[in-house]
C-alpha positions in Angstrom: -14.9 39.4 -80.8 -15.5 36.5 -78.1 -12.1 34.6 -77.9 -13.0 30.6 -76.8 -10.6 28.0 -75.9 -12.2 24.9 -77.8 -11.5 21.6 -79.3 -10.5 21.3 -83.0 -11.2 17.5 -84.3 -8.6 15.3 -86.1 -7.6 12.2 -87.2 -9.4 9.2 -88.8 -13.2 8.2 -88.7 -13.2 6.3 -84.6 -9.6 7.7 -84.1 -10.0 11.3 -82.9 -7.3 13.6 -81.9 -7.7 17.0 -80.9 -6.1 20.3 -80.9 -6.4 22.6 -78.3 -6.7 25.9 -79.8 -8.2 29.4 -79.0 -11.0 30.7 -81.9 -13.2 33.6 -82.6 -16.5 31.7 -81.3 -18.5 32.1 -84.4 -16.1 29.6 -86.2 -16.6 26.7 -87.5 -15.6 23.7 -85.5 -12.6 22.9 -87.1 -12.0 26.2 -89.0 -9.3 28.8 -88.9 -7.8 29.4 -85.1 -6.0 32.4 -83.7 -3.4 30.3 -81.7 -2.1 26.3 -81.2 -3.0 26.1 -76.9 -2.6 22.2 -76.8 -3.2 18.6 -77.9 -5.4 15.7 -76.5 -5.4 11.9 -77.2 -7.9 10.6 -75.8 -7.6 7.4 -77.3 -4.1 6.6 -75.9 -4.1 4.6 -72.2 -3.6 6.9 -70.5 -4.9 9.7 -72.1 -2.2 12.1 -73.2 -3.1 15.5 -72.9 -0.1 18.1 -73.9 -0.9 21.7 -72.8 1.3 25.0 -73.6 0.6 26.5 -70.2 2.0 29.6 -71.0 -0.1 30.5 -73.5 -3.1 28.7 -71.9 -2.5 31.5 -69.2 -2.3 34.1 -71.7 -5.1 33.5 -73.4 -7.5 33.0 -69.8 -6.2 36.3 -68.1 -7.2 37.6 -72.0 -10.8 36.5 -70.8 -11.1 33.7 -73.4 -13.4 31.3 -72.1 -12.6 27.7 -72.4 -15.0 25.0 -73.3 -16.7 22.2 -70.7 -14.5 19.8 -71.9 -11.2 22.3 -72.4 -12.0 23.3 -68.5 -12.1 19.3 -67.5 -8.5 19.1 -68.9 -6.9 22.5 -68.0 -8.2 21.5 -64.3 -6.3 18.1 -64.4 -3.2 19.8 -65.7 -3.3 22.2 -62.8 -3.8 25.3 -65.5 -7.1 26.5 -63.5 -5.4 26.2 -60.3 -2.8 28.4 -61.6 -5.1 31.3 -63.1 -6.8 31.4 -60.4 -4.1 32.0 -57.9 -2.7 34.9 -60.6 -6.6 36.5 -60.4 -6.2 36.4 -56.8 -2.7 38.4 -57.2 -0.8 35.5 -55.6 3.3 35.7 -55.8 5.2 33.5 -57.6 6.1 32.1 -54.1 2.8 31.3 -53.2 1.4 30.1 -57.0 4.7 27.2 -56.8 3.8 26.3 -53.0 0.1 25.5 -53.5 0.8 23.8 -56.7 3.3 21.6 -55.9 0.8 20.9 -52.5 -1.6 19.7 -55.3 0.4 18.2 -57.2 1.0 15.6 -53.8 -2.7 15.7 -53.5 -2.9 14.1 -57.0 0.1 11.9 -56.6 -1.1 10.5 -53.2 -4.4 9.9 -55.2 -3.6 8.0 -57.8 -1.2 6.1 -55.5 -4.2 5.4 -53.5 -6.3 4.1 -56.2 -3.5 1.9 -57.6 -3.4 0.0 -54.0 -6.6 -0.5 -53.8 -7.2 -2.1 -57.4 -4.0 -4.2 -56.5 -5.7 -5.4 -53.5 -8.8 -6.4 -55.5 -6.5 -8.2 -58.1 -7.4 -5.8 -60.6 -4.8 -5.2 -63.3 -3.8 -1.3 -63.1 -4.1 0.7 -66.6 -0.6 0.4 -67.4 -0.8 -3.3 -66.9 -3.8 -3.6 -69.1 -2.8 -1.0 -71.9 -1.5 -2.5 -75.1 2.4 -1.3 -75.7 2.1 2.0 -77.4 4.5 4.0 -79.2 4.3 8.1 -78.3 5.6 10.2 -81.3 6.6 13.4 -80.7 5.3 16.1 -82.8 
């Protein structure tokens, strides 16, 4: 059995919402799924993606194999960062000091990018986004 990490679709017609979630590959799309990984909203501003690392982990060092789009969003949590370091038999010392390194990467990045779209008198996506509620599941 070939374990992938994929998206499972829900929601409305033009309101997805995905789960996260690891499958038997020869499932159907949104069929039956071994385990809950995460959820992604993409239609929220920003995007909120919610991510059980621990059982992300789990399920990579299984040798599940995540989707394209799964990849995208386990790379922007800092997941494949992570399994990679573990693959590479890192210590716990040394996983926490080169994540928090790119977590100031990111941080300095986005702090960039916010400056410069203030200097062009752009509005910032916060400013832009219409007010909206999070619920938590």
């Amino acid at each position: 059995m070939s374990v992938r990490i994929r998206l499972m679709r829900l929601g409305r017609k033009k309101n997805p919402q995905y789960r996260i979630v690891a499958v038997d590959s020869r499932r159907k799309r949104d069929g039956a799924y071994l385990e809950l990984v995460g959820r992604y909203h993409p239609r929220l501003r920003p995007a909120k993606i919610e991510i059980f690392e621990n059982k992300a982990l789990r399920w990579l060092q299984k040798g599940a194999l995540p989707s394209d789009t799964v990849r995208n969003l386990f790379s922007q949590a800092g997941i494949m960062l992570k399994f990679d370091l573990l693959k590479r038999n890192k210590s716990a010392e040394e996983i926490a000091e080169e994540t928090s390194r790119w977590q100031a990467q990111v941080s300095d990045r986005i702090a960039r990018k916010e400056a410069r779209s203030k200097r062009k008198g752009k509005k910032t996506e916060e400013e832009s986004a219409p007010a909206v509620e999070k619920q938590e599941s």
